[in-house]
C-alpha positions in Angstrom: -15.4 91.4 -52.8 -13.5 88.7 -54.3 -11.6 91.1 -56.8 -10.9 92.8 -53.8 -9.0 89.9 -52.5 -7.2 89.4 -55.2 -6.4 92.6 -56.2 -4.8 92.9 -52.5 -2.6 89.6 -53.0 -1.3 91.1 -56.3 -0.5 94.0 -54.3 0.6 92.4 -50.8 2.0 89.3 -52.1 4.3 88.4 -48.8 1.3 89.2 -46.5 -1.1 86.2 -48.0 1.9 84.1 -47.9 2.5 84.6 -44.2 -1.9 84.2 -43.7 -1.5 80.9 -45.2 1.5 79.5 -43.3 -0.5 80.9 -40.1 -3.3 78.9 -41.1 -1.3 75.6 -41.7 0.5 76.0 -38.2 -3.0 76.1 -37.1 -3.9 72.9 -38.4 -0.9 70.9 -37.2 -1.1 72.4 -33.9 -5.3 70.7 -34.0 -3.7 67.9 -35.1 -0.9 67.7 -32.5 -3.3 68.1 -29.5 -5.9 65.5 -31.2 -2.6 62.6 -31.0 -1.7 64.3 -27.7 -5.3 63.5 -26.1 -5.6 60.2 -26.9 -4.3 57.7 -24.0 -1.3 55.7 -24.0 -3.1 52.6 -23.4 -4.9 52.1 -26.4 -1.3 52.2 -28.7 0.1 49.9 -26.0 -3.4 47.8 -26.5 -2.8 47.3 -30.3 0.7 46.3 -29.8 -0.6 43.5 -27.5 -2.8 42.4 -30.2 -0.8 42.1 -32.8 2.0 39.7 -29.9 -1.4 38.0 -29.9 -2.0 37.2 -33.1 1.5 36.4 -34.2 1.7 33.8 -31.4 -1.7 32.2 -32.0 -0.2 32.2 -35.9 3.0 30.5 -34.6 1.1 28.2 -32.4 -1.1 26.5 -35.3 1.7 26.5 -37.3 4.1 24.3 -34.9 0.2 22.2 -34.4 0.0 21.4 -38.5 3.6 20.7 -38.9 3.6 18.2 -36.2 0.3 16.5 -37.2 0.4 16.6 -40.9 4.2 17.1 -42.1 6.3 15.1 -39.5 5.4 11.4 -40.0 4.1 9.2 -36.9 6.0 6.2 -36.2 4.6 2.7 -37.0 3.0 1.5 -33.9 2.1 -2.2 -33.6 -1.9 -3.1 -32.4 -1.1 -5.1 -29.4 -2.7 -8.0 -29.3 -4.4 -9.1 -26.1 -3.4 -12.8 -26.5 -0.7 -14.5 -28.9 1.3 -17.9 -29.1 4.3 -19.2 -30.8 5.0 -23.0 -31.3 7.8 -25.3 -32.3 7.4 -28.3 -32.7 9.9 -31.7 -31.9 11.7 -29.1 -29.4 12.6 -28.8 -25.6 13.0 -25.8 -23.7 14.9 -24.4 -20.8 13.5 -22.3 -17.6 14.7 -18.9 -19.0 12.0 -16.3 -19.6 12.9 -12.8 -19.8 11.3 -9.4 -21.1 13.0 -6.3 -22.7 11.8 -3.6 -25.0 13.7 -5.2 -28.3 12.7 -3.2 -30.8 12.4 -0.1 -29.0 8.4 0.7 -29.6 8.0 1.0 -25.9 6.1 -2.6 -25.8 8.0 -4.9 -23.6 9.2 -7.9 -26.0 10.0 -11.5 -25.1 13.1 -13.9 -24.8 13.3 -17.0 -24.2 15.4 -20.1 -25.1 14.8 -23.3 -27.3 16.2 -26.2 -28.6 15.3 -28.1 -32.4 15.9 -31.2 -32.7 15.1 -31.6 -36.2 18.3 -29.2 -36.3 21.4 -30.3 -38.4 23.8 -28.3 -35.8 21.4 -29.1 -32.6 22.7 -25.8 -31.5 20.1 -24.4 -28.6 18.3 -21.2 -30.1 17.7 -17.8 -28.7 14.4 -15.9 -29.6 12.7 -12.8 -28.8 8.9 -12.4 -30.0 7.4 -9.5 -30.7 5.7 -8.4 -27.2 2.3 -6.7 -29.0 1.8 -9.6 -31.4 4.3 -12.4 -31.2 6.3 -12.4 -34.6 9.6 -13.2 -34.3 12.0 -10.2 -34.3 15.1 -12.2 -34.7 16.8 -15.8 -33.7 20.2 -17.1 -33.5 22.0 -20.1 -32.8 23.4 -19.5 -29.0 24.8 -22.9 -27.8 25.2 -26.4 -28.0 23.4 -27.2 -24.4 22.3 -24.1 -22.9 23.5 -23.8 -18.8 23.3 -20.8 -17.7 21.4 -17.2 -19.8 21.8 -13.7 -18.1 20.0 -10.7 -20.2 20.2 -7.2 -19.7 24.4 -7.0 -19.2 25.8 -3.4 -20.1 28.1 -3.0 -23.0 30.9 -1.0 -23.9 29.9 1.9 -26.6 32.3 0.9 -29.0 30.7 -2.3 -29.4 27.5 -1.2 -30.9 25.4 -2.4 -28.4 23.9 -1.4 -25.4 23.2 -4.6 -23.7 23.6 -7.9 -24.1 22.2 -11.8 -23.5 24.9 -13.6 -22.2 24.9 -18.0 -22.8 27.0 -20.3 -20.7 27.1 -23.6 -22.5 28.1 -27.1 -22.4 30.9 -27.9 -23.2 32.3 -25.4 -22.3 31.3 -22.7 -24.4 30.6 -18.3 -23.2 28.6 -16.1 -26.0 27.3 -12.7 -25.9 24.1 -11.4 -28.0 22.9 -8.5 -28.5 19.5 -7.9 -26.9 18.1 -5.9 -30.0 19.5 -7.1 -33.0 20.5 -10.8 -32.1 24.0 -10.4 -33.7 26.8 -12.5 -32.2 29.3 -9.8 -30.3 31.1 -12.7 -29.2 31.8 -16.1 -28.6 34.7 -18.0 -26.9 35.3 -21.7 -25.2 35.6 -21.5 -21.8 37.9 -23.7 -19.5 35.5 -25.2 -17.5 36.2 -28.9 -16.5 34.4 -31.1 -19.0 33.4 -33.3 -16.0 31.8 -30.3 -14.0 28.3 -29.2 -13.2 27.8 -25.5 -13.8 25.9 -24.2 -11.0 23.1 -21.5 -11.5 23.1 -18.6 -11.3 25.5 -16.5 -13.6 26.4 -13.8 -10.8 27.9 -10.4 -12.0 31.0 -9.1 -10.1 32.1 -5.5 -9.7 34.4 -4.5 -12.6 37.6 -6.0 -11.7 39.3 -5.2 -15.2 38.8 -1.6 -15.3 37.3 -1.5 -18.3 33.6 0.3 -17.1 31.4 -3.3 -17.9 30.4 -5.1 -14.9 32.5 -8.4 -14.9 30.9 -12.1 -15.0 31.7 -14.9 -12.8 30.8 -18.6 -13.4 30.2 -21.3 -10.7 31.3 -24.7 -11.1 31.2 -28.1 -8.6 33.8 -30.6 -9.4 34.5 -33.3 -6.8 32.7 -32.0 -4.4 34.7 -28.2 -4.6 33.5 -25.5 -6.2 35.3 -23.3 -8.1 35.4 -20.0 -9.6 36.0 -18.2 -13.1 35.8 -15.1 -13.8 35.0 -13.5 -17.5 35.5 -9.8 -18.5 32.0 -8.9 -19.1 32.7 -7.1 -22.5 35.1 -9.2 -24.1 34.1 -12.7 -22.9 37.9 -13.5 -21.8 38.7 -15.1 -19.0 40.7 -13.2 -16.3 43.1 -14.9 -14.4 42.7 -18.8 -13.8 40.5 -21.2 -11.8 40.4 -20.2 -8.1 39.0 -23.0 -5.6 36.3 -21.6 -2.6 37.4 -23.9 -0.9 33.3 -25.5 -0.1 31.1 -28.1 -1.3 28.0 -26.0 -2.1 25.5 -25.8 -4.3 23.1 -23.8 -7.0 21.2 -21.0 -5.5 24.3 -18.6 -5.0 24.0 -14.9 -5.1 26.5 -11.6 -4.9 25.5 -9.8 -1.4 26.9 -6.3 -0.2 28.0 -5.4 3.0 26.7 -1.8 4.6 30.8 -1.6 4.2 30.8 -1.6 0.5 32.2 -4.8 0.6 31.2 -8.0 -2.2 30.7 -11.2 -1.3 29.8 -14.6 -3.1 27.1 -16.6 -0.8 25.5 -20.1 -1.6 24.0 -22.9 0.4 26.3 -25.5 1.7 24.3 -28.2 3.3 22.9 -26.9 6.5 25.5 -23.8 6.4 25.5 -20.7 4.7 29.2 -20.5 2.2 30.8 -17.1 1.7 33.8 -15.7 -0.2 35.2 -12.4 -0.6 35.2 -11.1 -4.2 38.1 -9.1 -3.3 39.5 -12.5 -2.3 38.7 -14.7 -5.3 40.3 -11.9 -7.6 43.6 -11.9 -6.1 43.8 -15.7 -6.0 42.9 -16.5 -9.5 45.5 -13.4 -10.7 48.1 -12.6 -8.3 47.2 -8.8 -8.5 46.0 -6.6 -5.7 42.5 -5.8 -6.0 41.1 -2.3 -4.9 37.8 -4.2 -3.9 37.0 -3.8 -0.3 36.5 -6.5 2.8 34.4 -6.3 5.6 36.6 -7.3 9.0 33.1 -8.4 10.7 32.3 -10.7 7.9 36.0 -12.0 7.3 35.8 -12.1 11.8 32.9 -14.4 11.0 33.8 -16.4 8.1 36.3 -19.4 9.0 39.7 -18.9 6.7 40.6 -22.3 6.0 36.4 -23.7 5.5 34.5 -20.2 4.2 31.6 -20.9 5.9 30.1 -18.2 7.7 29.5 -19.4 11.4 25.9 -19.7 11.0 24.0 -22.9 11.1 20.6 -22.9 10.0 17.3 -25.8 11.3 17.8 -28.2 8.0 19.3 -28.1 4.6 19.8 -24.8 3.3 17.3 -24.4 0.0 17.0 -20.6 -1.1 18.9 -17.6 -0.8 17.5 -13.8 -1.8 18.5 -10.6 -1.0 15.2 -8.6 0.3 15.4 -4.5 1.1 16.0 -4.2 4.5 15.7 -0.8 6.7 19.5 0.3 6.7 20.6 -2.0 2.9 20.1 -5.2 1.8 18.9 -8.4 4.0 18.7 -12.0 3.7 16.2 -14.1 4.1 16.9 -17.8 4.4 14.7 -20.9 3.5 15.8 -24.1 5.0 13.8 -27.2 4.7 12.1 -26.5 8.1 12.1 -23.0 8.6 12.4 -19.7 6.9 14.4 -17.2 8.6 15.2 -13.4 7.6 19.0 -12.0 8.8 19.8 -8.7 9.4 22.4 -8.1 6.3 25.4 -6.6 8.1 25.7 -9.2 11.5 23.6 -12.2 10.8 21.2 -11.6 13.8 17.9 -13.4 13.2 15.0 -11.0 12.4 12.2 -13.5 13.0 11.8 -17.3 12.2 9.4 -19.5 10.7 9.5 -22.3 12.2 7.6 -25.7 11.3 7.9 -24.5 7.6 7.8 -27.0 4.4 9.0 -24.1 1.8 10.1 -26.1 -1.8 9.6 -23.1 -3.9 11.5 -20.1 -3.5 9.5 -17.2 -2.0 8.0 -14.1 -4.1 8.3 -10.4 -3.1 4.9 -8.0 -3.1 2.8 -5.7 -1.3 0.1 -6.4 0.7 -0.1 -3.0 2.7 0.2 0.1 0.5 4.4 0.9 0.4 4.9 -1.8 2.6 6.9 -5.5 1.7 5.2 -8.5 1.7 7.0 -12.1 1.1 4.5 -15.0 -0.1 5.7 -18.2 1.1 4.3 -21.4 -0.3 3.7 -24.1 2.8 3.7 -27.6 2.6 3.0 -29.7 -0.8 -0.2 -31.3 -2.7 -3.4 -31.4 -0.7 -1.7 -29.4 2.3 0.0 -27.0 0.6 -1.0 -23.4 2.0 -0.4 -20.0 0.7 0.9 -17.6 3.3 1.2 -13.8 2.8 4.1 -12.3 6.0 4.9 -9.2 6.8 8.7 -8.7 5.7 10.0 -6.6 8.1 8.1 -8.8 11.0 6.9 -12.2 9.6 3.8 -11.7 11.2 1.3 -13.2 9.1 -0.9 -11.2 6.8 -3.0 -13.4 4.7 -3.1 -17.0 4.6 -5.0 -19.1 2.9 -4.9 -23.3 1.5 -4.8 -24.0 -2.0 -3.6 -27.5 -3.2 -0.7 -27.7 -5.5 -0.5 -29.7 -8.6 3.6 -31.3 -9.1 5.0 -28.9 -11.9 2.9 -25.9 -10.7 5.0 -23.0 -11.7 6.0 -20.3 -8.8 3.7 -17.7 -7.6 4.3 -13.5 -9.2 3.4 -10.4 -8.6 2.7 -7.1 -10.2 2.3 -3.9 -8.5 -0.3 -2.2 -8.7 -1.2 1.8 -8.7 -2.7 1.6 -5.5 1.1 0.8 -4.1 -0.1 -2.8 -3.3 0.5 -5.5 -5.5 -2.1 -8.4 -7.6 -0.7 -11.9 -6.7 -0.8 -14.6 -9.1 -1.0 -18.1 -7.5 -1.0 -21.8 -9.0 -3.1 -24.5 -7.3 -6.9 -26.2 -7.3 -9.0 -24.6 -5.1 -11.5 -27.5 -5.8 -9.8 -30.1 -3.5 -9.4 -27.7 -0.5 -10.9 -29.6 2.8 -11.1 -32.4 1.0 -9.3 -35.8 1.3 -9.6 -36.6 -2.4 -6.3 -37.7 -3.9 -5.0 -35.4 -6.5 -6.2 -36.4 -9.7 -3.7 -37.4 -12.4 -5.7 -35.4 -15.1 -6.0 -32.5 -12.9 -5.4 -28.7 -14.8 -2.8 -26.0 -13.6 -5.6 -23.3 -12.3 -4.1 -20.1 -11.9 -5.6 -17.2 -9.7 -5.5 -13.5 -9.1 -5.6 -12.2 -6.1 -5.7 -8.3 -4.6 -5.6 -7.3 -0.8 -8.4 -4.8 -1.6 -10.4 -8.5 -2.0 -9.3 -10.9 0.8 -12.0 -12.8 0.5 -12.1 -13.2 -3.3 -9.9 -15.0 -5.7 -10.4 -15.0 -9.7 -9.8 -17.8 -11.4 -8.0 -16.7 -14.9 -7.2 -20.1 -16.6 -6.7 -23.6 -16.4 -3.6 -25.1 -18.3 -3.4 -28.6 -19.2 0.2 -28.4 -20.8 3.4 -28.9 -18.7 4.4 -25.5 -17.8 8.1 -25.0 -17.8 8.3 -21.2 -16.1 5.5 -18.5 -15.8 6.2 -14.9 -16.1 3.8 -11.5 -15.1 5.0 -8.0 -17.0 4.2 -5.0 -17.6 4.3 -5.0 -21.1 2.7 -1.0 -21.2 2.7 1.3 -18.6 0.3 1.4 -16.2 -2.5 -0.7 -18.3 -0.8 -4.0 -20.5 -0.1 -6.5 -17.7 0.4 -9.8 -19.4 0.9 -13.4 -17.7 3.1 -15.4 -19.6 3.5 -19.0 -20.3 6.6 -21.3 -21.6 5.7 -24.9 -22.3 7.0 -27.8 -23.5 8.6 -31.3 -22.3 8.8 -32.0 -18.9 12.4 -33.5 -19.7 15.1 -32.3 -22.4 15.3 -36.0 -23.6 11.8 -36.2 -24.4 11.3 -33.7 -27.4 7.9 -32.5 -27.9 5.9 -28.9 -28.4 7.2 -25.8 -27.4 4.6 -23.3 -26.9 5.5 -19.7 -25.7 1.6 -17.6 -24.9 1.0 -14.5 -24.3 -2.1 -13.4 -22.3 -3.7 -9.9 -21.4 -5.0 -9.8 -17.4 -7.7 -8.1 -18.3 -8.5 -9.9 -21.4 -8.6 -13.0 -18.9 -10.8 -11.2 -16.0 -14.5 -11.2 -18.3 -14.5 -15.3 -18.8 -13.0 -15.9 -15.3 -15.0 -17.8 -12.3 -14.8 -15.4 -8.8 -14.1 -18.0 -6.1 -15.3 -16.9 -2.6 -13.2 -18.1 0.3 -15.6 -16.9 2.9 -19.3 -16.6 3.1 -21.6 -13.7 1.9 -20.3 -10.2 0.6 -22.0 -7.8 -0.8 -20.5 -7.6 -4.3 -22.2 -9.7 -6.9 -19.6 -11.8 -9.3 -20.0 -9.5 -12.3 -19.2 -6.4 -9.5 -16.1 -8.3 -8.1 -14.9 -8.8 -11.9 -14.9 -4.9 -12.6 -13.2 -4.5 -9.8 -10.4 -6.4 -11.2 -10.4 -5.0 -14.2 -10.0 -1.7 -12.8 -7.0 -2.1 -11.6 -4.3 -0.2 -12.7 -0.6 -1.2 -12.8 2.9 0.8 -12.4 6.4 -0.1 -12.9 8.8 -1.8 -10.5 10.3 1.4 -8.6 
């Protein structure tokens, strides 16, 4: 059979060769319909598979570079509590926060003057904010005046934003907030006899040259006069222009709803305004594209500047508070405080009766809603009262004796969109008629609207306390109180303390003091409660 087979391909040798290329079309064809049968989505499923994978791959890659190749950056443990002392030193009420060396931890700045020091040269320092070493200090002045922080800089100049010393004699130098480098440093020409009145205000840029402007106020024989500096180079810009009043400290820069500037400061029992607009063209002779408001310059008497408004006593504080169409002003006199609409003056509401010597603090005692804390009456009858801004009616009041050289009350706003208040005082002596003890402790307490009833007592201070200071040093969970000390006169050179202490750290070891009887929260229950709290950013 098989010799058959061959002996016909030795005979038919084209024939086999076709039966064999049959056969192999026959295969292909078998294998054609095998590929052809099976479904599209299966080649479609691998191709997502393998996307899979090499994402996954790429994923865990990025994760390991990130965690194991790409060094962290040195973070500093933040200490809960720190101090920094000096000793045969004075100090000045100037307190101020900023993050320094840029590791998201507010730092602090603050101003001192050594004795013991051969150039007796006043000293700025910051402290680091987590711990309290010192991140730099520099010689700022001979006898510090006036200190404004947080002043933009030109780009050129290396430096984003500066610390800014007024000094006597007249003296005007810049710092630079991070590095505490000198940018720099000029006399000024104020009058050797004048007092420089506080606060350094900062003017619209009137040189053109994109750096908000400064302007110095000065009292000289009963006038006050103006200077103003170019903010970035520290020159003066024109000369001195008289306002024409007798006023005092306490001035600040307020905006019309026109877009116009105007300089405002107590004067007696009035209320002292001049045009920026104004000033600028009478200390240089130029035409200034600043604006003017005609109600205001209806209102304000050309040849005395005082606004025609006449307030119940001796003018004491001016602030600028949010009002519902811009800013408005609320007035404290030394027998009333009153809030003015900030466009035409018209009174708001009044507190009459009123014994205000410190100047009020801003909070919230309803969720998204501004509160003012005013502090009534001095010593045994001093009484804390919470108003309502946009009303005055009276939210929270409460008496708490004050101690002479208690510092002002803070606040801090919470996550709740209310705000923990921070108030100085002696609970112990309230409905009493003790006399205040000479050896009596600054108490300080934390209050929360959540808690009306409650206050915590944080600490007791024995020190003199020259300025007190709440921050957010981390978001939403480091809120710090802070604490300069040191003589209660510049002539009388002692310690200088500057403290740092955690609000939470402070809540474990604190005593609840209950203002009313009962509740149902036990002490320990009334302290979590405190420590709960969460804290956010001014907006």
């Amino acid at each position: 059979m098989t010799d058959s087979k061959d002996l016909e391909a030795e005979i038919h040798p084209l024939k086999n060769e076709d039966r064999k290329l049959q056969e192999d079309l026959e295969k292909r064809a078998k294998k054609a319909d095998v590929l052809t049968s099976r479904p599209p989505w299966s080649r479609l499923s691998r191709c997502r598979a393998v996307a899979f994978f090499l994402s996954l791959f790429l994923c865990l890659l990025v994760v390991f570079v990130v965690s194991f190749i790409i060094p962290c950056p040195d973070r500093p443990a933040s200490q809960g509590m720190w101090s920094v002392h000096y000793n045969t030193a004075v100090t000045y009420d100037f307190l101020a926060t900023e993050d320094v060396n840029r590791d998201r931890i507010q730092d602090v700045l603050f101003l001192y003057k050594n004795t013991n020091s051969s150039n007796n040269f006043n000293r700025s320092c910051a402290d680091e904010g987590a711990n309290g070493s010192v991140l730099w200090e520099r010689p700022a002045a001979q006898d510090g005046a006036l200190v404004e922080c947080a002043i933009p800089q030109p780009r050129d100049s290396g430096a984003s934003s500066a610390c800014i010393f007024v000094g006597r004699p007249g003296s005007l130098v810049a710092v630079d907030s991070f590095t505490g480098e000198t940018l720099w440093s000029h006399p000024s020409s104020l009058g050797g006899n004048a007092s420089i009145l506080s606060p350094l205000l900062r003017v619209p840029d009137v040189d053109a040259d994109g750096v908000p402007d400064l302007l110095v106020l000065t009292q000289e024989r009963g006038e006050v006069n103006g200077y103003i500096y170019s903010g970035s180079t520290g020159h003066q810009i024109g000369h001195r222009g008289s306002l024409g009043v007798d006023g005092t400290s306490g001035s600040l820069l307020h905006v019309t709803r026109a877009g116009a500037h105007y300089v405002l400061l107590p004067c007696a029992s009035s209320l002292c305004g001049c045009s920026v607009k104004g000033l600028y063209e009478k200390v240089t002779g130029r035409d200034s594209p600043l604006k003017t408001d005609p109600l205001w310059e209806d209102r304000l008497n050309a040849t005395a500047h005082r606004l025609l408004l006449h307030s119940s006593g001796a003018l004491r504080y001016l602030m600028k508070v949010p009002g519902k169409a811009g800013e408005d002003l609320l007035l404290v006199s030394s027998e009333a405080c009153e809030l003015l609409d900030g466009q035409d003056l018209a009174p708001r509401w009044t507190l009459s009766a009123a014994l205000v010597l410190r100047k009020p603090t801003l909070g919230h005692y309803k969720p998204d809603t501004l509160a003012v804390v005013i502090e009534n009456g001095t010593g045994i009858d001093r009484q804390i009262l919470l108003l309502e801004l946009s009303t005055g009616a009276i939210l929270w009041s409460q008496a708490l004796p004050g101690l002479p050289g208690d510092p002002q009350s803070a606040s801090l706003p919470t996550a709740d969109h209310r705000s923990a208040f921070f108030f100085w005082g002696l609970h112990e002596l309230t409905g009493t008629n003790q006399m205040m003890p000479r050896d009596a402790q600054h108490s300080l307490y934390m209050f929360h609207p959540t808690l009306p009833s409650i206050l915590l007592e944080l600490a007791n201070v024995s020190a003199n306390i020259v300025t007190f200071h709440v921050a957010l040093f981390e978001p939403s969970r480091h809120a710090a109180c802070l604490l300069l000390m040191g003589p209660a006169s510049p002539d009388a050179p002692g310690l200088v303390s500057v403290a740092k202490h955690n609000v939470r750290d402070l809540i474990p070891s604190s005593r609840v003091v209950r203002l009313a009887e009962g509740g149902p929260d036990s002490d320990q229950a009334v302290r979590d409660r405190f420590s709960r709290l969460r804290y956010r950013s001014e907006a």
